[in-house]
Biopython code that builds the backbone (N, CA, C, O; Angstrom):
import numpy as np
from Bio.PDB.StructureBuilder import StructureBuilder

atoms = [
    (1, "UNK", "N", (152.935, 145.379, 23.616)),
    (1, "UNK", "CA", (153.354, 144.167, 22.925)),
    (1, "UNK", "C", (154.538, 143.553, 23.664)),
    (1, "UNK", "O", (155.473, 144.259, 24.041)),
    (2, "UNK", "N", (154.502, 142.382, 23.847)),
    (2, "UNK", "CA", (155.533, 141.360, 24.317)),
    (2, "UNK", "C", (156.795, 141.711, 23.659)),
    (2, "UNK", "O", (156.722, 141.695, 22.430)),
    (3, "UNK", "N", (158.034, 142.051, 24.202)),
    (3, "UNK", "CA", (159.001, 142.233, 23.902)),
    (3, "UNK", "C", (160.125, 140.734, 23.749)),
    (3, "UNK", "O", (160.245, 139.943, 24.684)),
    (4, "UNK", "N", (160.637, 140.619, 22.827)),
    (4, "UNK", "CA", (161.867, 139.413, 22.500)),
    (4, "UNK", "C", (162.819, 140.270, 22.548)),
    (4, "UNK", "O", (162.741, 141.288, 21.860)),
    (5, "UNK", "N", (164.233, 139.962, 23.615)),
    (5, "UNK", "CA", (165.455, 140.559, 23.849)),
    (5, "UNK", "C", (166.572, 139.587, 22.811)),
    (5, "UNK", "O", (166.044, 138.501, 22.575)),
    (6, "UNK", "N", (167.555, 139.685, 22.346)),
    (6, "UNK", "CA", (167.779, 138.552, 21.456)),
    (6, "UNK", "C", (169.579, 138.819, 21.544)),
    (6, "UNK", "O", (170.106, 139.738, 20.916)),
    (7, "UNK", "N", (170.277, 137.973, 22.315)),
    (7, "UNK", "CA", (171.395, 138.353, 23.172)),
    (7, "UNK", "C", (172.553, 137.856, 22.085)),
    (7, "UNK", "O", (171.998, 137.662, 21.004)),
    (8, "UNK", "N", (173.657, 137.648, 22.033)),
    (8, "UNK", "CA", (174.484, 139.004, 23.105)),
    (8, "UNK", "C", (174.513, 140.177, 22.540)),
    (8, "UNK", "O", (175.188, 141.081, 23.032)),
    (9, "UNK", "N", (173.748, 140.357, 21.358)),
    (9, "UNK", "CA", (173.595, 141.688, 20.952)),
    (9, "UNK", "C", (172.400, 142.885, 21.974)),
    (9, "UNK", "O", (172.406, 144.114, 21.913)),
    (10, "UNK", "N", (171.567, 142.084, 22.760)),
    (10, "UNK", "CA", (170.629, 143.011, 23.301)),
    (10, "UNK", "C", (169.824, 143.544, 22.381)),
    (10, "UNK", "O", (169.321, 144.641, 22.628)),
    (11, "UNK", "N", (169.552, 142.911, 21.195)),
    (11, "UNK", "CA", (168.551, 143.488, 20.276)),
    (11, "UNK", "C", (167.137, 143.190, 20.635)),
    (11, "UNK", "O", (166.772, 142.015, 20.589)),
    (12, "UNK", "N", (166.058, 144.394, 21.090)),
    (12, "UNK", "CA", (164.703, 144.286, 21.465)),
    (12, "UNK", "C", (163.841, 144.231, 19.715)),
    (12, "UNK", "O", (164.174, 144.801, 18.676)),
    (13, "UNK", "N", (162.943, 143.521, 19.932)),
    (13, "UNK", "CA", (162.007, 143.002, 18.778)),
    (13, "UNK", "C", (160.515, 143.088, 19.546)),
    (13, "UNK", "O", (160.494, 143.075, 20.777)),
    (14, "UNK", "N", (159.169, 143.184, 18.715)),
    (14, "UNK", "CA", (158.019, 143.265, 19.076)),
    (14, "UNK", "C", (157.573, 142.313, 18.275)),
    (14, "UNK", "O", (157.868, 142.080, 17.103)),
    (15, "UNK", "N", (156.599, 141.603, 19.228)),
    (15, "UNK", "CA", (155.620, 140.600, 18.172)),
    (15, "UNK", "C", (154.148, 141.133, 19.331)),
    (15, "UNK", "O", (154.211, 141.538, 20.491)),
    (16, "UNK", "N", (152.928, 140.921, 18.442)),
    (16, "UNK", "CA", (151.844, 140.942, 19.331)),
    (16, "UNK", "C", (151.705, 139.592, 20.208)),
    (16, "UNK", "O", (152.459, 138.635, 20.030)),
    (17, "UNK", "N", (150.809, 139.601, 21.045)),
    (17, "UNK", "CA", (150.830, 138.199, 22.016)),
    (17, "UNK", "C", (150.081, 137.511, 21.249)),
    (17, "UNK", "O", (149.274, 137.795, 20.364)),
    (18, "UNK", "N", (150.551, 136.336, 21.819)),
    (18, "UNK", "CA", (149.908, 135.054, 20.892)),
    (18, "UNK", "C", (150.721, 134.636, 19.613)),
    (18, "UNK", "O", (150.278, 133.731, 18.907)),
    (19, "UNK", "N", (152.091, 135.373, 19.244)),
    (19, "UNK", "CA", (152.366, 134.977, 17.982)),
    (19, "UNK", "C", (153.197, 134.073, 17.622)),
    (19, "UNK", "O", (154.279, 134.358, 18.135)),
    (20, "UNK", "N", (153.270, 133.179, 17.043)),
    (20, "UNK", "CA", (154.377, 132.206, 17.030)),
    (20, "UNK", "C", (155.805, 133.134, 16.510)),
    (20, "UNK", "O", (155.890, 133.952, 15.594)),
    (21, "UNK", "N", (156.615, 132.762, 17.260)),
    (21, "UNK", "CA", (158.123, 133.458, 16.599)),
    (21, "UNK", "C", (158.861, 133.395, 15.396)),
    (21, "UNK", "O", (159.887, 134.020, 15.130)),
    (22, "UNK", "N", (158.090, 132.372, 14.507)),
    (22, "UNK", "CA", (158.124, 132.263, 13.274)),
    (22, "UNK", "C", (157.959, 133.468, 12.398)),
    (22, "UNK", "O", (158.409, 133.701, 11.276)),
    (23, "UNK", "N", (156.973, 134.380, 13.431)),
    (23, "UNK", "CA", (156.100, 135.802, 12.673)),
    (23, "UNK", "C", (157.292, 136.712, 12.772)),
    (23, "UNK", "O", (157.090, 137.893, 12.490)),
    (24, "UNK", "N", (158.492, 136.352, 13.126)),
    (24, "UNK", "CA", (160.071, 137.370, 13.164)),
    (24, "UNK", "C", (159.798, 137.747, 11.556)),
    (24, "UNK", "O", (159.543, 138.773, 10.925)),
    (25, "UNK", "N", (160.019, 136.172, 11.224)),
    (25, "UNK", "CA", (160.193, 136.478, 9.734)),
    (25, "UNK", "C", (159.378, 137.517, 8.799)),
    (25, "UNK", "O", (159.844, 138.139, 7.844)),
    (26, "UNK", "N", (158.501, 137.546, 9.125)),
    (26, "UNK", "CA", (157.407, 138.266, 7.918)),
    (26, "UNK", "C", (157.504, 140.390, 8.969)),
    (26, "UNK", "O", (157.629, 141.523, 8.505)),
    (27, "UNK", "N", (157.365, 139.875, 10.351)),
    (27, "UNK", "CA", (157.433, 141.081, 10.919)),
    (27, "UNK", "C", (158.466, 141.893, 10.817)),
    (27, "UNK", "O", (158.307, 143.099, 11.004)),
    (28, "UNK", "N", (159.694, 141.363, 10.503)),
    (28, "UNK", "CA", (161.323, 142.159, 10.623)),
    (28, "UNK", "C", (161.628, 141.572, 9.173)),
    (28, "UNK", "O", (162.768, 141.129, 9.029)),
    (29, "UNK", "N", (160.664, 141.500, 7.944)),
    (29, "UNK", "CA", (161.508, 140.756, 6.088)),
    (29, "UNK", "C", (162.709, 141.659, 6.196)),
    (29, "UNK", "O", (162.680, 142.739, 6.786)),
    (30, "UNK", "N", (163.473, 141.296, 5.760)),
    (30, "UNK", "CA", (164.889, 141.387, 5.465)),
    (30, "UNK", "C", (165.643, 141.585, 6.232)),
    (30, "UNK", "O", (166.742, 142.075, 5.974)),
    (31, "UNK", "N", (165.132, 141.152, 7.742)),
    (31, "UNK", "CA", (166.154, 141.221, 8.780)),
    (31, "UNK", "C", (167.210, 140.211, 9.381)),
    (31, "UNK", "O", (167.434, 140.537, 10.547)),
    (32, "UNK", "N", (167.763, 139.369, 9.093)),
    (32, "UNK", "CA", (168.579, 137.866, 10.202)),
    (32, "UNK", "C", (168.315, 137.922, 11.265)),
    (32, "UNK", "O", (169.262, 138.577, 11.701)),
    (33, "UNK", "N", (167.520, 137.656, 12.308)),
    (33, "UNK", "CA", (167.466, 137.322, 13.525)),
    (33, "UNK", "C", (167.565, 135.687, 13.940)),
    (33, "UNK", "O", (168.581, 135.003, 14.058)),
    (34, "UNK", "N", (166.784, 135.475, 14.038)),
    (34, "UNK", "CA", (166.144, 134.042, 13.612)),
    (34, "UNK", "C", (166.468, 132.810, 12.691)),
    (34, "UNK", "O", (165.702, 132.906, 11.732)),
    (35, "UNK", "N", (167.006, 132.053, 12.596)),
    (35, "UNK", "CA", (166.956, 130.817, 10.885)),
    (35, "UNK", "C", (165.981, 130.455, 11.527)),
    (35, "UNK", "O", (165.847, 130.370, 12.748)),
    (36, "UNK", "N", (164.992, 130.145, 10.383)),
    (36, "UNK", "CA", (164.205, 128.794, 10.637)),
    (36, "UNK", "C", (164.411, 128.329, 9.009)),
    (36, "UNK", "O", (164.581, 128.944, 7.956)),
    (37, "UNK", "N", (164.292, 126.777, 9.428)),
    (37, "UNK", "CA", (164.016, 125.986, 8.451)),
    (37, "UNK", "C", (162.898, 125.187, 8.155)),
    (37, "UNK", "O", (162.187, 125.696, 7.290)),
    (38, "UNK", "N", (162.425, 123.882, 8.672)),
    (38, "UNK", "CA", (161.361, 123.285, 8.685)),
    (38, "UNK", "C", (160.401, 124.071, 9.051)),
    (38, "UNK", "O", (159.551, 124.467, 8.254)),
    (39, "UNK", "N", (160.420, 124.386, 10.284)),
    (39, "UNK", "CA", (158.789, 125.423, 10.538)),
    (39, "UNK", "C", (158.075, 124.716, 11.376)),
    (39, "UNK", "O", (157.057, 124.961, 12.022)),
    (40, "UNK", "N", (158.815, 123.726, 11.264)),
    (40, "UNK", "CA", (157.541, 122.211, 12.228)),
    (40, "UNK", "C", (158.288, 121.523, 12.866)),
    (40, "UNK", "O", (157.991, 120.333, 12.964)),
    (41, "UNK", "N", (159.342, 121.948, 13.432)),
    (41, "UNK", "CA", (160.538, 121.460, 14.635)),
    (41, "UNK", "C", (161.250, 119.838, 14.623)),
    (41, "UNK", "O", (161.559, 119.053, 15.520)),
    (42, "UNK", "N", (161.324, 119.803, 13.163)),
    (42, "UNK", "CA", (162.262, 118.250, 12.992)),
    (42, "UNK", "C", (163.295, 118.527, 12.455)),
    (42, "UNK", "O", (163.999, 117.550, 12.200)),
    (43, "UNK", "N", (163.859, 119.938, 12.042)),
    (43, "UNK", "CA", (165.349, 120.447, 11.602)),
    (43, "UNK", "C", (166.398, 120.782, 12.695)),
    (43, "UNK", "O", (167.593, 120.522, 12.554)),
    (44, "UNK", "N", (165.911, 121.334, 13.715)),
    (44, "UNK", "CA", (166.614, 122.058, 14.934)),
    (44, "UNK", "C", (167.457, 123.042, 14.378)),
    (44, "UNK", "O", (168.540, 123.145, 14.954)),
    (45, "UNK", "N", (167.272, 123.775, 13.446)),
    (45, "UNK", "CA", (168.049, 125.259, 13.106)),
    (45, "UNK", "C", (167.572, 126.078, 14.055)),
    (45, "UNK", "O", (168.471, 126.589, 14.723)),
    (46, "UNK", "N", (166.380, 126.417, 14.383)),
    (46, "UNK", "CA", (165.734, 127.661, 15.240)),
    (46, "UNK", "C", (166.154, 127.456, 16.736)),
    (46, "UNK", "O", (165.584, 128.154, 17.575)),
    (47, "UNK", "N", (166.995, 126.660, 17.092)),
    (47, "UNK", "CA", (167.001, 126.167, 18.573)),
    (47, "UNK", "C", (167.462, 127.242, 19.185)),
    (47, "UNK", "O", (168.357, 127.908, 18.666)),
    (48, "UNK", "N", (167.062, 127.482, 20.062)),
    (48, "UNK", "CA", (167.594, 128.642, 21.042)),
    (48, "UNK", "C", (167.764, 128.347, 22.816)),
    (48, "UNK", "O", (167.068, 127.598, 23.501)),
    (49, "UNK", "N", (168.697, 129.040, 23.171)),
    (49, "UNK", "CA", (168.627, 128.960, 24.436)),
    (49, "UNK", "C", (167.872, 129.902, 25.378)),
    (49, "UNK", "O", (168.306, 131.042, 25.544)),
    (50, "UNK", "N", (166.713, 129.468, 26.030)),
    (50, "UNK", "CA", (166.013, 130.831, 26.749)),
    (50, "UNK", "C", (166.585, 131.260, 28.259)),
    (50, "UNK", "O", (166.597, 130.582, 29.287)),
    (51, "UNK", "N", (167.025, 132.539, 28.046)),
    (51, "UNK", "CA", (168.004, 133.031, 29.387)),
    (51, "UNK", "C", (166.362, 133.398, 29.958)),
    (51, "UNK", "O", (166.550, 132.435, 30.701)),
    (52, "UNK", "N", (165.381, 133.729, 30.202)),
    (52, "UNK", "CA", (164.563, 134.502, 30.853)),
    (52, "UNK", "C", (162.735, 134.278, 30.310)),
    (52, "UNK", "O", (162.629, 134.593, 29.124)),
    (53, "UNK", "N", (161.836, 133.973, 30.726)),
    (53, "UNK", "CA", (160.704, 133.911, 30.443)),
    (53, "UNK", "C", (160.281, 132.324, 29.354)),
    (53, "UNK", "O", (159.560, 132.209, 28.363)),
    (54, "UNK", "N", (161.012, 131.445, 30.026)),
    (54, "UNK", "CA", (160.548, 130.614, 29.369)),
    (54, "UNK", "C", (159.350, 129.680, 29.523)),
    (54, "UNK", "O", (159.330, 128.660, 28.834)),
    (55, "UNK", "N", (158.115, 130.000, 30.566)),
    (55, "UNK", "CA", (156.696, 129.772, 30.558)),
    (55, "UNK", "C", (155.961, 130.624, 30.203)),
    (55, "UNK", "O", (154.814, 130.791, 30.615)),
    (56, "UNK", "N", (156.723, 131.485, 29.123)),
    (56, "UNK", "CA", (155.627, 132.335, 28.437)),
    (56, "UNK", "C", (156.310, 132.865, 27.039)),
    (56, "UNK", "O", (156.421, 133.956, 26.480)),
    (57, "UNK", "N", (156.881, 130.916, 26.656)),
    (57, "UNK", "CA", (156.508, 130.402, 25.611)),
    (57, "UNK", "C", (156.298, 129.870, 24.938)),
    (57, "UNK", "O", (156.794, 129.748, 23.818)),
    (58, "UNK", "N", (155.007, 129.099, 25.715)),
    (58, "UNK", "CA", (154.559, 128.131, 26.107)),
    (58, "UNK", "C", (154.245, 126.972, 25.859)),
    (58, "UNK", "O", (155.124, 126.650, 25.060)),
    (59, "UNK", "N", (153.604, 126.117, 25.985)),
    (59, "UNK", "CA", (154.431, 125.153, 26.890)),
    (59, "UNK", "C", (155.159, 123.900, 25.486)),
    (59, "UNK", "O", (154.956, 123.799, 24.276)),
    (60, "UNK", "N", (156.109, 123.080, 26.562)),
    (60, "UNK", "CA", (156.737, 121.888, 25.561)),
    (60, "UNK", "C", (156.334, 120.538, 25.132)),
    (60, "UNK", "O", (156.086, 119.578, 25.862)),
    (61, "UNK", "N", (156.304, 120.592, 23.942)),
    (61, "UNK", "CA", (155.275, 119.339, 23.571)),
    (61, "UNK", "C", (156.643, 118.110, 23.676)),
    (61, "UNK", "O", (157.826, 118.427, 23.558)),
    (62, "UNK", "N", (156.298, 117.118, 23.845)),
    (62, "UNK", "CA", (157.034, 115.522, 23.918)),
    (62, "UNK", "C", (157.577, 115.414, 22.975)),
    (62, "UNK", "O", (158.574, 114.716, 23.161)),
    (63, "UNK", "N", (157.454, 115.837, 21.668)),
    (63, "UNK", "CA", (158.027, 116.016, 20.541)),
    (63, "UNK", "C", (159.290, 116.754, 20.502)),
    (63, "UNK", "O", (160.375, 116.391, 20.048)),
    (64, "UNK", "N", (158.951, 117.862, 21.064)),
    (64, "UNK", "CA", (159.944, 118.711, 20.619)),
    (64, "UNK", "C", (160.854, 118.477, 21.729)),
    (64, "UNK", "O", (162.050, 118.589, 21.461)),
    (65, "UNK", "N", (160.506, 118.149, 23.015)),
    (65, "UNK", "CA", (161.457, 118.126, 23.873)),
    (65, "UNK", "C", (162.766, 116.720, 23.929)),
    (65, "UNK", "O", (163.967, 116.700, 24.196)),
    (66, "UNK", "N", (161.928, 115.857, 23.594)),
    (66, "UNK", "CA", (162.679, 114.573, 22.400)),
    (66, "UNK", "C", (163.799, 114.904, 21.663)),
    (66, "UNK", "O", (164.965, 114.515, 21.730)),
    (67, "UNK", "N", (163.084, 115.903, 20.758)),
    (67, "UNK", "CA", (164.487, 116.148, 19.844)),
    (67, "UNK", "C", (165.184, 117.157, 20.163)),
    (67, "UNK", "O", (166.364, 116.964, 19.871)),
    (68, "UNK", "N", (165.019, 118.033, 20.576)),
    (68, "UNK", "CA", (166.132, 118.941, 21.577)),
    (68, "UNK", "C", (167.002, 117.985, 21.952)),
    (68, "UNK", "O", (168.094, 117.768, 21.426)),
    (69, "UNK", "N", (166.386, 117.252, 23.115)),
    (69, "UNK", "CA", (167.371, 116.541, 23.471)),
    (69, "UNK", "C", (168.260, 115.240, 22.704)),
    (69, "UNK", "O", (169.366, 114.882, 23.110)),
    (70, "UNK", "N", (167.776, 114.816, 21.900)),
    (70, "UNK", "CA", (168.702, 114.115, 20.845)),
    (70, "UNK", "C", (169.586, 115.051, 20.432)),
    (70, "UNK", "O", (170.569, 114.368, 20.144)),
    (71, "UNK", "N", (169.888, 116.287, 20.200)),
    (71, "UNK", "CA", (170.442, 116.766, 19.496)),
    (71, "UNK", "C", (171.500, 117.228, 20.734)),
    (71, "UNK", "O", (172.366, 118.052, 20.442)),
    (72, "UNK", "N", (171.443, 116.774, 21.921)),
    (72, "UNK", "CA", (172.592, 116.874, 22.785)),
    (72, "UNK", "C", (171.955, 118.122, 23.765)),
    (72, "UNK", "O", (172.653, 118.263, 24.769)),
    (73, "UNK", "N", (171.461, 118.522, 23.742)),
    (73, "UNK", "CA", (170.911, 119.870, 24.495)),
    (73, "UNK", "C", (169.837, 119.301, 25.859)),
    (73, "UNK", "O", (169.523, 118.114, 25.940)),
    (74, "UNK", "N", (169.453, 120.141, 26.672)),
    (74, "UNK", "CA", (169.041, 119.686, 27.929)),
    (74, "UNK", "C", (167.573, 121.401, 27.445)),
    (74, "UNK", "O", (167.603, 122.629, 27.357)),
    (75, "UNK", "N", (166.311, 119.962, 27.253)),
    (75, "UNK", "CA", (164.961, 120.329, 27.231)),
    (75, "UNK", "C", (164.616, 121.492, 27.843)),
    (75, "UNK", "O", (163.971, 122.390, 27.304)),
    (76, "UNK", "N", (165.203, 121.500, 29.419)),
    (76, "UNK", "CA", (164.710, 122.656, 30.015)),
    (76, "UNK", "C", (164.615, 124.258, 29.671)),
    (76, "UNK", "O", (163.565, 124.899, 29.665)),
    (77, "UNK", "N", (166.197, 124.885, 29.325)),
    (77, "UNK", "CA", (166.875, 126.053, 28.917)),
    (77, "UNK", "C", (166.298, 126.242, 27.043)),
    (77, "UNK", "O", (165.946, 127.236, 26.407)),
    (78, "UNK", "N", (166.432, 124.797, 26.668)),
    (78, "UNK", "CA", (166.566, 125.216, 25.415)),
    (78, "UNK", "C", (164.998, 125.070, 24.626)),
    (78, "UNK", "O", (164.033, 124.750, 25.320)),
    (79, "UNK", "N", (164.834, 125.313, 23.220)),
    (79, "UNK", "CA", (163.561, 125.257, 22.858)),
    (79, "UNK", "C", (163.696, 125.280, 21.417)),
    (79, "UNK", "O", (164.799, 125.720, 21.092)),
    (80, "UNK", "N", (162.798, 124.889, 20.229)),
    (80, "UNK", "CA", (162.377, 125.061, 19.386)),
    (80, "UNK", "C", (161.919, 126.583, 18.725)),
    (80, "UNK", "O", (160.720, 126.443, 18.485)),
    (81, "UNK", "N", (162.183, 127.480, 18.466)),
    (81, "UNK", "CA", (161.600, 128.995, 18.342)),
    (81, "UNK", "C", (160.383, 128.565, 17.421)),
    (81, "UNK", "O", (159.361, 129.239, 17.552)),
    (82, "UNK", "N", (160.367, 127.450, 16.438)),
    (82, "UNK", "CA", (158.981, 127.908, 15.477)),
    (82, "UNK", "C", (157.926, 126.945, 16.731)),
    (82, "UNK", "O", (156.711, 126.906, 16.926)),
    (83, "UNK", "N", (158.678, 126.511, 17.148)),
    (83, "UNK", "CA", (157.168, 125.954, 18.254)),
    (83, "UNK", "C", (156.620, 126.750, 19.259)),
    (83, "UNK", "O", (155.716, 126.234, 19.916)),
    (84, "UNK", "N", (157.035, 128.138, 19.589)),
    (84, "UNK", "CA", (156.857, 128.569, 20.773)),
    (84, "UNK", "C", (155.808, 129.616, 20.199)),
    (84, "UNK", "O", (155.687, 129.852, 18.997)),
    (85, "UNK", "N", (154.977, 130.285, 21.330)),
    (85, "UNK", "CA", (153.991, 131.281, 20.933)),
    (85, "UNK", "C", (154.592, 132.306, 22.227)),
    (85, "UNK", "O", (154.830, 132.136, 23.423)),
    (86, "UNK", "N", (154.674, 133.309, 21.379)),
    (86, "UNK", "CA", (155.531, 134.959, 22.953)),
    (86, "UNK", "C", (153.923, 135.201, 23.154)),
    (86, "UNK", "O", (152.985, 135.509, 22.419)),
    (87, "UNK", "N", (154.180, 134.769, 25.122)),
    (87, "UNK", "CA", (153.024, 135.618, 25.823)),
    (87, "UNK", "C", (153.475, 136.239, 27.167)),
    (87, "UNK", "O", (153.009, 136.272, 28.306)),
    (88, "UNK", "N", (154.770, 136.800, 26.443)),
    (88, "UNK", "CA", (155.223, 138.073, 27.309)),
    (88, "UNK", "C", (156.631, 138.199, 27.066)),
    (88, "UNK", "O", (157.049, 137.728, 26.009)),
    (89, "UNK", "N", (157.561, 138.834, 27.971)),
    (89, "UNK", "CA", (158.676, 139.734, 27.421)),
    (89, "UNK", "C", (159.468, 137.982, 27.656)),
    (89, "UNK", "O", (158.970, 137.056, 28.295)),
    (90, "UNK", "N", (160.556, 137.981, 27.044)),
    (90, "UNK", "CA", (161.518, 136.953, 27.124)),
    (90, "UNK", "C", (162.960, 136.916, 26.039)),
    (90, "UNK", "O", (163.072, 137.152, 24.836)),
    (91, "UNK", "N", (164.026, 136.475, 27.176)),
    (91, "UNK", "CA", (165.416, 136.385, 26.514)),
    (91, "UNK", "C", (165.696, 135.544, 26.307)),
    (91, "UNK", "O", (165.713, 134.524, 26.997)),
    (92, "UNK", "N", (166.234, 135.867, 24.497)),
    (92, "UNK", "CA", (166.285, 134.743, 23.889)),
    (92, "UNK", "C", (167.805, 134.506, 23.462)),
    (92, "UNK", "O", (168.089, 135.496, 22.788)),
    (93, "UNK", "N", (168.952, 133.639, 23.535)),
    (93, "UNK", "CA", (170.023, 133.434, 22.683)),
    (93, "UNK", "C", (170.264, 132.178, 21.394)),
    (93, "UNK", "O", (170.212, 130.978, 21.661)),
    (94, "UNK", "N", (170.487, 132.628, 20.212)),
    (94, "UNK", "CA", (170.592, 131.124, 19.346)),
    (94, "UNK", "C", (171.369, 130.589, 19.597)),
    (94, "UNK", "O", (172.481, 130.983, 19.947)),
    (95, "UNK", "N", (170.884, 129.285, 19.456)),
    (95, "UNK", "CA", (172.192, 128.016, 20.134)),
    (95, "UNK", "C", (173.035, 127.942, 19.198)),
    (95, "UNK", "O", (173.076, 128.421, 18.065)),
    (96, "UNK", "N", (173.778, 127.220, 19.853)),
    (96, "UNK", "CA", (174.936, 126.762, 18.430)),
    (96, "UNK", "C", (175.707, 125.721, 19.167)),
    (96, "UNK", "O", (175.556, 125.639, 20.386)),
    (97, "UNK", "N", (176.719, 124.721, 18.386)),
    (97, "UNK", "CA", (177.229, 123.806, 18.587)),
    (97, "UNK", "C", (177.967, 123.952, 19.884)),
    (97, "UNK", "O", (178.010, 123.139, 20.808)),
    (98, "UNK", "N", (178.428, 124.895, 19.814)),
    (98, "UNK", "CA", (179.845, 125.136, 20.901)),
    (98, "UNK", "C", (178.809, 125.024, 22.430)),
    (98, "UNK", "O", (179.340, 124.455, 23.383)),
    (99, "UNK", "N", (177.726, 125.434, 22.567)),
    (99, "UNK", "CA", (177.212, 125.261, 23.770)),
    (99, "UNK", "C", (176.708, 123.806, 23.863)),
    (99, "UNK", "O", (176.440, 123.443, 25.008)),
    (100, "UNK", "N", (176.529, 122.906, 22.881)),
    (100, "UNK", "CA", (176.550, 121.028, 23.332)),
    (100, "UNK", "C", (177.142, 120.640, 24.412)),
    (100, "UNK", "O", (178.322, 120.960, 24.268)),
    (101, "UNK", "N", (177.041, 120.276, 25.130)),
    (101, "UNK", "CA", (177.747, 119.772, 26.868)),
    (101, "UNK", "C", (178.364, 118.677, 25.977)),
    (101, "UNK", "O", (177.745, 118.058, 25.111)),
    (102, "UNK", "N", (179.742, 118.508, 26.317)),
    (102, "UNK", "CA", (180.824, 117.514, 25.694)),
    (102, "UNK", "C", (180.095, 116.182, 25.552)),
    (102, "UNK", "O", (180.058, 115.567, 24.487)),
    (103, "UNK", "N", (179.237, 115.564, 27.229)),
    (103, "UNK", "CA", (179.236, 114.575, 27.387)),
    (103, "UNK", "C", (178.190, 114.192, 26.476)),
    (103, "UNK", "O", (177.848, 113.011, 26.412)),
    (104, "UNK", "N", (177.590, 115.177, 25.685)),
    (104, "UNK", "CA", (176.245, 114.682, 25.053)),
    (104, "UNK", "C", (177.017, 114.837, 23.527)),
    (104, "UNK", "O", (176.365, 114.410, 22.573)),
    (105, "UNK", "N", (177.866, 115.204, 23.347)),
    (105, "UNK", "CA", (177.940, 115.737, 21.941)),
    (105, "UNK", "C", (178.109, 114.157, 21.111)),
    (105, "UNK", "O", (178.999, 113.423, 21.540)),
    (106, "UNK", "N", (177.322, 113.699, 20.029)),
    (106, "UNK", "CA", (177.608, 112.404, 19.219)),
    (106, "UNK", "C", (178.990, 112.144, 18.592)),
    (106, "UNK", "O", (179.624, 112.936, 17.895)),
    (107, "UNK", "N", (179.363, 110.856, 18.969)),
    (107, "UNK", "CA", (180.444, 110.511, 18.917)),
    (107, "UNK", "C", (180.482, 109.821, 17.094)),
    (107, "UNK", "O", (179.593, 109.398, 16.355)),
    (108, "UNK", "N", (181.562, 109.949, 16.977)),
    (108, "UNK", "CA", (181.952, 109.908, 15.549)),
    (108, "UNK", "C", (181.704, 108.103, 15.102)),
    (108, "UNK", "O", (181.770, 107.039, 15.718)),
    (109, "UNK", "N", (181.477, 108.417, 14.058)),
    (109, "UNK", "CA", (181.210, 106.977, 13.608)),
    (109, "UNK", "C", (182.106, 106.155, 13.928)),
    (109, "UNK", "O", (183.160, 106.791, 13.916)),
    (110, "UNK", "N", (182.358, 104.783, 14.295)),
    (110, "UNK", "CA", (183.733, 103.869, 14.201)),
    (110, "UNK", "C", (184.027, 103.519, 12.470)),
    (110, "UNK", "O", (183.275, 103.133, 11.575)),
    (111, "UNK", "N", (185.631, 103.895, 12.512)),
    (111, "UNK", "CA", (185.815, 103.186, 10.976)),
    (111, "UNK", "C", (185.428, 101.855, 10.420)),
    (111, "UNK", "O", (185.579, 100.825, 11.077)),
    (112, "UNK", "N", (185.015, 101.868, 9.419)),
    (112, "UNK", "CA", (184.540, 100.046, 9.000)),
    (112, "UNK", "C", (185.137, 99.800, 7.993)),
    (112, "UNK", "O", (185.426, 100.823, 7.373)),
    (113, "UNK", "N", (185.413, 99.017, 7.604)),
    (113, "UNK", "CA", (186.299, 98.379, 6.577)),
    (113, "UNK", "C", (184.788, 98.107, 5.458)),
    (113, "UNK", "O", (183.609, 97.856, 5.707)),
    (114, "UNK", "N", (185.433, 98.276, 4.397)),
    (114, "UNK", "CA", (184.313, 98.740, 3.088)),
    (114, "UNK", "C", (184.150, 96.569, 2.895)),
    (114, "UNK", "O", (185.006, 95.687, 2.959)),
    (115, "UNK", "N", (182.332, 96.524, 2.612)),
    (115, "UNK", "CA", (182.063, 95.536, 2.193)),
    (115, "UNK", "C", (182.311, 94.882, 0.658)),
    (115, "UNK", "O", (182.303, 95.399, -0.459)),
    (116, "UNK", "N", (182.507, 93.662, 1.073)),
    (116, "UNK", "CA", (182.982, 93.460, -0.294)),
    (116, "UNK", "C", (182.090, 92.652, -1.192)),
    (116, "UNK", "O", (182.420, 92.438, -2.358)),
]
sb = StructureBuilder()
sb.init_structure("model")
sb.init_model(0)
sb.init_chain("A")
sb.init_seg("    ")
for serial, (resi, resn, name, xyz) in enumerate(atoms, 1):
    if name == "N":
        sb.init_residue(resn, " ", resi, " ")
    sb.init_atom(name, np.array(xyz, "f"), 0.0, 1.0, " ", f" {name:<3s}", serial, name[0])
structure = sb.get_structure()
């Protein structure tokens, strides 16, 4: 079985091939690895950064690579986890804000003076 490494803890996980990584959830119940929320990649909770094997998990739809990147992140490294299917070993880290590249991070609203 395809092994998921899941960093910086180095925690190894098994899913059979072919499975969407969504199957964390039901395969490891009561474990935290993973958030997912939507399930259908318009939340970006599951986003992860892939250090290792990321054409085998496979491949990126226009959709998802869209909103990755709206969300300040660069398509290539990063990914959707409920969109991906493991068809082989791969390292995975969850994203989080602090890795946003400055120049992408959304800039704060301008103040407006309240309508009257």
């Amino acid at each position: 079985m395809p092994v998921i490494t899941l960093l910086p803890e180095h925690k190894q996980l098994e899913l059979p091939a072919e499975s969407p990584l969504i199957d964390l959830e039901f395969e490891y119940y009561g474990e935290q690895h993973l958030s997912f929320g939507c399930r259908s990649g318009v939340c970006g909770v599951c986003l992860v950064k892939v250090h290792h094997g990321a054409s085998l998990l496979g491949p990126v739809a226009e959709n998802e690579r869209d909103f990755v990147q709206r969300m300040g992140f660069e398509s290539g490294p990063y990914r959707l986890a409920c969109q991906c299917r493991l068809n082989g070993d791969v390292t995975l880290e969850v994203a989080t804000r602090d890795a946003m590249p400055h120049a992408a991070a959304p800039s704060p609203e301008p103040d407006r003076a309240p309508a009257l």
